[in-house]
C-alpha positions as CSV (number, residue, x, y, z in Angstrom):
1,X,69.0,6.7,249.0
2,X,67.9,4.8,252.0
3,X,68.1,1.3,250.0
4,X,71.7,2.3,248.5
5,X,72.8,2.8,252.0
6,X,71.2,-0.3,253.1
7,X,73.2,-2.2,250.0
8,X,76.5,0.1,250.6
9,X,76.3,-1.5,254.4
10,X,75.1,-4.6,253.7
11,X,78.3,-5.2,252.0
12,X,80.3,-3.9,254.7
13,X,78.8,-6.2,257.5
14,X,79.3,-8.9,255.6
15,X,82.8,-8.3,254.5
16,X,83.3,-7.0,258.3
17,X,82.0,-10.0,259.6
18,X,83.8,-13.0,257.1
19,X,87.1,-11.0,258.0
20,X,87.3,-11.0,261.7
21,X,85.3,-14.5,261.9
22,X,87.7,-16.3,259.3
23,X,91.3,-14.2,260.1
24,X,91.0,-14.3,263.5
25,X,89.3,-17.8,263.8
26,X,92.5,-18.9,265.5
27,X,91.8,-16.8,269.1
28,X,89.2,-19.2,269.4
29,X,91.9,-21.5,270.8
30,X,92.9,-18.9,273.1
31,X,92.0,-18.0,276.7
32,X,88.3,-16.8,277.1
33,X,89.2,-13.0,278.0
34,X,91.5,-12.8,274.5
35,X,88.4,-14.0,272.3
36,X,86.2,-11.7,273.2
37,X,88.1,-9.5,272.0
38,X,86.4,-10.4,268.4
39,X,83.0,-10.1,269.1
40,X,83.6,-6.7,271.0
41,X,85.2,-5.2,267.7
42,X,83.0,-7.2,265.8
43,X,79.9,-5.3,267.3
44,X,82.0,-2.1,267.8
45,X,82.6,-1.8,264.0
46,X,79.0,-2.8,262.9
47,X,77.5,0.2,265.3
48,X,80.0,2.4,263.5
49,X,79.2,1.2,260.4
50,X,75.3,1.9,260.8
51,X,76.2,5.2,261.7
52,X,78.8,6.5,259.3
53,X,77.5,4.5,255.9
54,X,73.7,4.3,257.1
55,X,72.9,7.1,259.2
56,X,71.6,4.9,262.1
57,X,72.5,6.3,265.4
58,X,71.5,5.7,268.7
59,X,70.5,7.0,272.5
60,X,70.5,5.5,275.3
61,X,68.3,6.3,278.3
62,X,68.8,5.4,281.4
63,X,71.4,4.0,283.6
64,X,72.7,1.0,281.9
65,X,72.7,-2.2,284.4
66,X,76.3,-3.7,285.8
67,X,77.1,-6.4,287.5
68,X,74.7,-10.0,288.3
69,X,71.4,-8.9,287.4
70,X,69.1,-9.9,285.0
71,X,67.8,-8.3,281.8
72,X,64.6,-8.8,279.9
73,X,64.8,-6.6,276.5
74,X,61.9,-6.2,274.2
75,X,63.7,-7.5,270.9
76,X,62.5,-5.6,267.5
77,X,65.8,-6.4,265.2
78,X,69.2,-8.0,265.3
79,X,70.2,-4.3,266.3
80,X,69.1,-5.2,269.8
81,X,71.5,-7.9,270.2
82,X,74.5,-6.4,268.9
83,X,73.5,-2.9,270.9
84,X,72.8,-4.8,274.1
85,X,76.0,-6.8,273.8
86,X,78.0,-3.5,273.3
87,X,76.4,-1.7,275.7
88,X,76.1,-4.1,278.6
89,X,79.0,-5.2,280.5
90,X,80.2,-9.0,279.0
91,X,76.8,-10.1,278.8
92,X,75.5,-14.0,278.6
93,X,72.8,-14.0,276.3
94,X,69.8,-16.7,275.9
95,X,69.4,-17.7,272.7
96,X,67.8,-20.8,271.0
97,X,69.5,-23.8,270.5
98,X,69.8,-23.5,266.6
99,X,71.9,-20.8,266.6
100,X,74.9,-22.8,267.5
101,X,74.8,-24.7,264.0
102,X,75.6,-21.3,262.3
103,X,79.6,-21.3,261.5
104,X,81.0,-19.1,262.8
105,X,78.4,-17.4,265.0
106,X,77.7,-20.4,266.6
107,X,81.9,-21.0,267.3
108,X,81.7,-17.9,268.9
109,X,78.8,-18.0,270.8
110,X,80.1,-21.0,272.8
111,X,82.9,-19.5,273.3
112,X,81.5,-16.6,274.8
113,X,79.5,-19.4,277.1
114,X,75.9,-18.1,275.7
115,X,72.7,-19.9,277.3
116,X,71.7,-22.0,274.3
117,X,68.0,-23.3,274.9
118,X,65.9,-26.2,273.2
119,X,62.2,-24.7,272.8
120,X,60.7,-28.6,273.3
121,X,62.9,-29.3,276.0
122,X,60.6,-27.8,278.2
123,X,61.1,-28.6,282.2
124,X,64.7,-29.8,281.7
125,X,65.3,-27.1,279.1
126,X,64.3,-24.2,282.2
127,X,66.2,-26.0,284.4
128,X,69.3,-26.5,282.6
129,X,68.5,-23.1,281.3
130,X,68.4,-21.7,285.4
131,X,71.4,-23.5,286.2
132,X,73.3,-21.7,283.4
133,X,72.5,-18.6,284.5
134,X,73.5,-19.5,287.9
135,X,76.7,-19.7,287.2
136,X,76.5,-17.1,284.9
137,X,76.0,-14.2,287.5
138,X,78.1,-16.1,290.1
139,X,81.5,-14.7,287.9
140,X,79.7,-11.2,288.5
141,X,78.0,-11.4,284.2
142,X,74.6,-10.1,283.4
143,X,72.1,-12.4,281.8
144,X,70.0,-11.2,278.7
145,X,67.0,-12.4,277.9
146,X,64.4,-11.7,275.3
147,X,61.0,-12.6,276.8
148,X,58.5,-12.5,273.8
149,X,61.5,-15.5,272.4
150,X,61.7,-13.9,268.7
151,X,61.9,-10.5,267.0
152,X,58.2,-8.8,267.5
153,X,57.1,-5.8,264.4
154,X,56.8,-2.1,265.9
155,X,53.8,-2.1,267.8
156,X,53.0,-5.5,268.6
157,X,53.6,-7.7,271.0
158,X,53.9,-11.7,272.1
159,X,52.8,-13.5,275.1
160,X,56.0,-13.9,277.3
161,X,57.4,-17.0,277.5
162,X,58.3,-19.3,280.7
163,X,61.7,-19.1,280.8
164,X,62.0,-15.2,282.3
165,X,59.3,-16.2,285.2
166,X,61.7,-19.2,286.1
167,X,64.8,-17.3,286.1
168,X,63.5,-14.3,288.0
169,X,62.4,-16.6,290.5
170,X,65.3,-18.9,290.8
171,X,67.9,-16.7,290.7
172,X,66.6,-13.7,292.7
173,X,68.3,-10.6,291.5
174,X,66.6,-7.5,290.7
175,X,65.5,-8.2,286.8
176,X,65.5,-4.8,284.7
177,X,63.0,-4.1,281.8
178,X,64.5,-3.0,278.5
179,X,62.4,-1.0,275.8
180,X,63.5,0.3,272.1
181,X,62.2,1.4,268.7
182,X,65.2,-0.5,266.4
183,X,62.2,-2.3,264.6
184,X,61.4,1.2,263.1
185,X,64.7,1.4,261.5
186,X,66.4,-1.7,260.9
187,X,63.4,-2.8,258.7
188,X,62.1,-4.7,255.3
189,X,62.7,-8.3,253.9
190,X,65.6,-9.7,256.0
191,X,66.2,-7.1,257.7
192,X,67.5,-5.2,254.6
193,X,66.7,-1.5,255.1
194,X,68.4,0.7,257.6
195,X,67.0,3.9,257.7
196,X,68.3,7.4,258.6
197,X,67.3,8.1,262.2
198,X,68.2,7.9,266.2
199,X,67.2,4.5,267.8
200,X,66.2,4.9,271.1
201,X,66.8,2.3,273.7
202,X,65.5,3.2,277.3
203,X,66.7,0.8,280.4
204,X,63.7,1.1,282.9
205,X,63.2,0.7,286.6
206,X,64.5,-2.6,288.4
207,X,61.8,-5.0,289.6
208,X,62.6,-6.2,292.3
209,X,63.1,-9.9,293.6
210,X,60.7,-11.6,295.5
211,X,57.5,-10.9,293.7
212,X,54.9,-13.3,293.1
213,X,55.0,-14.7,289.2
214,X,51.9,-13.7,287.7
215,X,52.8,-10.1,289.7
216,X,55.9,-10.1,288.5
217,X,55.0,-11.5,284.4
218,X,52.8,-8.6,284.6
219,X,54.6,-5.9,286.1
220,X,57.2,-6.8,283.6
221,X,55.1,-6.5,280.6
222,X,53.6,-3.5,281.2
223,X,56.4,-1.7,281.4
224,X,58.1,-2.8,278.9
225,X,55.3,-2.8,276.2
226,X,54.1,0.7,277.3
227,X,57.5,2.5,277.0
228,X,58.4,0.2,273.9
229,X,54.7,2.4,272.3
230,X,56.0,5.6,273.8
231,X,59.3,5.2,272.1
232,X,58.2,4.0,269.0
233,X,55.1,6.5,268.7
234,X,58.0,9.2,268.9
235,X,60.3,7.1,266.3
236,X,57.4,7.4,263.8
237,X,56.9,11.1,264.4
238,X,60.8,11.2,263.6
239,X,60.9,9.3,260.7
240,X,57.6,11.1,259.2
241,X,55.4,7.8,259.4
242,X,51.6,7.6,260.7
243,X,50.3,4.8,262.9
244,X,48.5,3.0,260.7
């Protein structure tokens, strides 16, 4: 059942997703404030769809974040990005570069005036990346940022890249940790499989600004890869699956 539900989906976020991109394609032209209003049902619909046609639900703990901060998420599935950009308040998100080419997602990414990055850019990538930001949290929007820079299986984890030590320490606003389980769940080749089950996605204590980068890289690891076990140690026992 869990693979017809997957397919029964599947369909619908893709028909979802060609009919608000391609009907509505026109608000593009429109004032920034109007077109968002695409992306927001866009995401709206697709979390109601996971829940309804795949049994994929969520929880949120903690208090979600408002206002100029910034946010490092561990980042499992494209659940986290469509979650995060529901749940957080008009969001800017960094994402690579390439991601712009896609129609349609790219046409609405720039729209939405994401942080596009060029991995080989290096110095003038972080700095461009930095000023971005900047202005960014200057019209009051919180910046997202995935620090291992790609989706990481269940119980691993990636050395964090650069680009969250720079912008905690150029823009100095508190930075808040983000943990979740959504790898256990929204799962197999591509993505394909949704299973029955509650994601859990936990916003944890701030950091504070001011702390020394190899503090503050670590500080931020720790807790975001220890409650990221915790949560999905207690996925598994959900979904009936051992360690291994």
């Amino acid at each position: 059942m869990t693979a017809f539900r997957s397919f029964i989906f599947l369909l619908y976020f893709a028909l979802l997703s060609a009919f608000l991109s391609i009907v509505f394609s026109p608000m593009l032209l429109m004032p920034y404030r109007l077109a968002t209003i695409i992306p927001k049902t866009w995401v709206a619909m697709s979390l109601w769809g996971l829940r309804v046609i795949a049994g994929l639900d969520y929880n949120v703990r903690g208090e979600i974040p408002r206002g100029a901060v910034l946010i490092a998420s561990k980042h499992m599935s494209m659940w986290d990005t469509i979650a995060l950009f529901f749940l957080l308040r008009d969001p800017v998100i960094i994402l690579k570069r390439q991601l712009l080419q896609v129609p349609f997602y790219g046409w609405y990414a720039r729209k939405m005036r994401m942080i596009a990055i060029d991995r080989e850019g290096h110095a003038s990538a972080l700095r461009a990346m930095v000023k971005a930001a900047r202005a960014a949290l200057a019209h009051g929007r919180p910046i997202l940022i995935f620090p291992e820079g790609t989706r990481t299986p269940p119980g691993q984890s990636r050395p964090y890249k650069p680009g969250i030590a720079a912008l905690y320490k150029q823009l100095n606003v508190p930075c808040i940790p983000v943990a979740l389980n959504s790898g256990l769940y929204w799962t197999g080749p591509g993505g394909f499989l949704k299973k029955r089950g509650t994601i859990i996605i936990e916003f944890l204590p701030a950091i504070a600004p001011g702390a020394k980068r190899d503090a503050f890289m670590q500080t931020l690891q720790d807790r975001i890869e220890t409650a990221s076990a915790r949560l999905v140690e207690s996925g598994r026992k959900e979904l009936g699956q051992s360690a291994a």
